[in-house]
Residue, then its C-alpha position, 0 to 999 in steps of 0.5 A: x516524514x511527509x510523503x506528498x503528490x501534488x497534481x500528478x499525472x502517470x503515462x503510460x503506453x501513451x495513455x495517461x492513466x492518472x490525472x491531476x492527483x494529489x495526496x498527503x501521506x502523513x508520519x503516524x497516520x494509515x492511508x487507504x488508497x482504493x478504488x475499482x480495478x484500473x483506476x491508478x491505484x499501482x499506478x499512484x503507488x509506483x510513482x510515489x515510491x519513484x518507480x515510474x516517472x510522472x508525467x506531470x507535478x511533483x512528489x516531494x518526500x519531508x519537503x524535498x525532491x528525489x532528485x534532492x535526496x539521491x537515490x541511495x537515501x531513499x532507499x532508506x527513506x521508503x519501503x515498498x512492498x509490490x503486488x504479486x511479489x516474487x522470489x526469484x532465488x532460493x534463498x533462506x527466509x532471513x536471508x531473503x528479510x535481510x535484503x530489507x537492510x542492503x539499502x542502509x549499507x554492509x553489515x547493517x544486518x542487525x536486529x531489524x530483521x529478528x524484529x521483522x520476522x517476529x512480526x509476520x510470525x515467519x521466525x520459525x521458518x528462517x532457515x527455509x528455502x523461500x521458494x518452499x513457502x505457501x503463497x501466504x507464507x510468501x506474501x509475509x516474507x515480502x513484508x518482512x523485507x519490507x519492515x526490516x528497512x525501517x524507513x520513515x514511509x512504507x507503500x504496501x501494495x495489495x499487501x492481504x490479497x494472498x492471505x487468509x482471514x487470520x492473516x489478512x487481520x494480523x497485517x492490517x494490525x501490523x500495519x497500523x502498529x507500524x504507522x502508530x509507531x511514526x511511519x506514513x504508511x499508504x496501502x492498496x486495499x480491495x476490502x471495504x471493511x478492512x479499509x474502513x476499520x484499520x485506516x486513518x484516512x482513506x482516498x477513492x480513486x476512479x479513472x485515474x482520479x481522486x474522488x474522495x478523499x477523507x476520514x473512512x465514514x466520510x469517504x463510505x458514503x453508500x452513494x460514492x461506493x455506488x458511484x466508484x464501484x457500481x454496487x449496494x452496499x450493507x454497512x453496520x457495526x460490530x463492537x463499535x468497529x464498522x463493516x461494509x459488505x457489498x451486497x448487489x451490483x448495480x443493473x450496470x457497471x459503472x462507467x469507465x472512460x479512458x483518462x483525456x491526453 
C-alpha cells in the first residue's frame, strides 16, 4: 500500500509549522524522514498517521482518503510507534504487545504478538510488569506493539533515541526486514549514518519544508547538511556501507524562520 501526502500543510497554535509538502511512502521500500529539531518532522508523522488534522492537501492511504477507508480500517492499515511513548498501566509485557492486535477485532490474539516479541528479543520478559522495564526495554516494547499490528505501513517516530548502539542497529535491521517483507515504512532518525546506511530513501526537512528529497547519497550532500544542519560533516565508508559524522558546527546555526501564515 501506497501512503501518500500531496502539498500538505500542519497548523498548529496558529502557526503553520509544515508547508506545502508532499511525499510518497512506498510498499517494500524504508523512508528516512530528518531534518534539525523543529522542522515538522512529528508533525509530518502525525498527520500522515491521521492524528492531526491537515491544514491544507490531501493524504491518501492505496489511493483512498481516511474518511473513505473509516477509522476502524486504518487502525489495521497503519502502526504508529510515537516519541517518547509511554506506558500508562502495569501491565504484562505481552499483554501490553498484544494491544497491537485490538485494531483487527477480539480474539485476534494470535501468533503476531510471539513473532513481534521474538523480534525486539523481549520473549523472555513477557510476564514482567512494563513499568519494570529500562527505557530501552521500553522503547522495544513500544515496537513490538507497533509490528504485532501487521499492518501494510509502519511510521515510527524517533524509534533509536532510547537505545544504545546494539539496539539501535538491531531496530534499524528490523525495520528494513519488515519494509523488505512489503511494509512502507517512514522513520524519524536523528543519526545521519543510520539513515544513510538502512534507508531507501531519505527526505530533508527544514522550517517546515521539504528540501531534499531522494536516494541517501544524493540527499548527504556535505553542502545540503551544511545547509539544514549548520555543521561540517566527515563522511566515508567501512565495508561498502557509508558513514557520515558531524565534525564542526558552522560559525553560526543556520537560520531559522517561522513557516509564512
Amino acid at each position: 500500500m501506497m501512503l501518500e501526502a500531496r502539498h500538505i500543510s500542519v497548523n498548529r497554535g496558529g502557526t503553520l509549522v509544515v508547508r506545502d509538502f508532499s511525499l510518497a511512502a512506498r510498499p517494500g521500500e524504508m523512508l528516512g524522514l530528518i531534518g534539525p529539531n523543529g522542522a515538522g518532522k512529528t508533525s509530518v508523522l502525525r498527520a500522515l498517521a491521521g492524528l492531526d488534522p491537515i491544514a491544507a492537501g490531501t493524504i491518501t492511504y492505496g489511493g483512498r482518503s481516511a474518511d473513505e477507508i473509516g477509522r476502524r480500517v486504518l487502525g489495521r492499515t497503519l502502526a504508529y510507534l510515537p516519541q517518547n511513548g509511554r506506558i500508562h498501566w502495569p501491565l504484562p509485557v505481552e499483554e501490553v504487545v498484544a494491544l497491537g492486535r485490538l485494531p483487527h477485532g477480539a480474539g485476534s490474539v494470535d501468533d503476531a504478538v510471539e513473532r513481534a516479541m521474538d523480534a525486539v528479543e523481549l520473549a523472555p520478559l513477557r510476564r514482567r510488569s512494563a513499568g519494570t522495564l529500562s527505557g530501552g526495554e521500553r522503547a522495544r516494547l513500544l515496537l513490538a506493539r507497533a509490528l504485532a499490528v501487521e499492518a501494510p505501513a509502519l511510521l515510527a517516530d524517533e524509534p533509536v533515541a532510547a537505545l544504545d548502539p546494539y539496539h539501535q542497529l538491531q531496530v534499524m535491521e528490523l525495520l528494513r526486514t519488515t519494509a523488505r517483507a512489503g511494509t512502507a515504512v517512514v522513520a524519524v532518525l536523528h543519526d545521519l549514518t543510520l539513515a544513510a546506511r538502512f534507508c531507501d530513501r531519505i527526505a530533508l526537512m527544514k522550517d517546515g519544508r521539504l528540501i531534499a528529497e531522494g536516494p541517501p547519497a544524493a540527499v548527504l550532500t556535505a553542502d545540503r547538511v551544511g545547509e539544514a544542519y549548520g555543521v561540517t560533516v566527515e563522511r566515508g565508508e567501512i565495508g561498502g556501507e557509508p558513514f557520515i559524522l558531524p565534525w564542526r558546527r558552522h560559525n553560526r546555526a543556520p537560520d531559522r524562520k517561522e513557516p509564512e501564515a
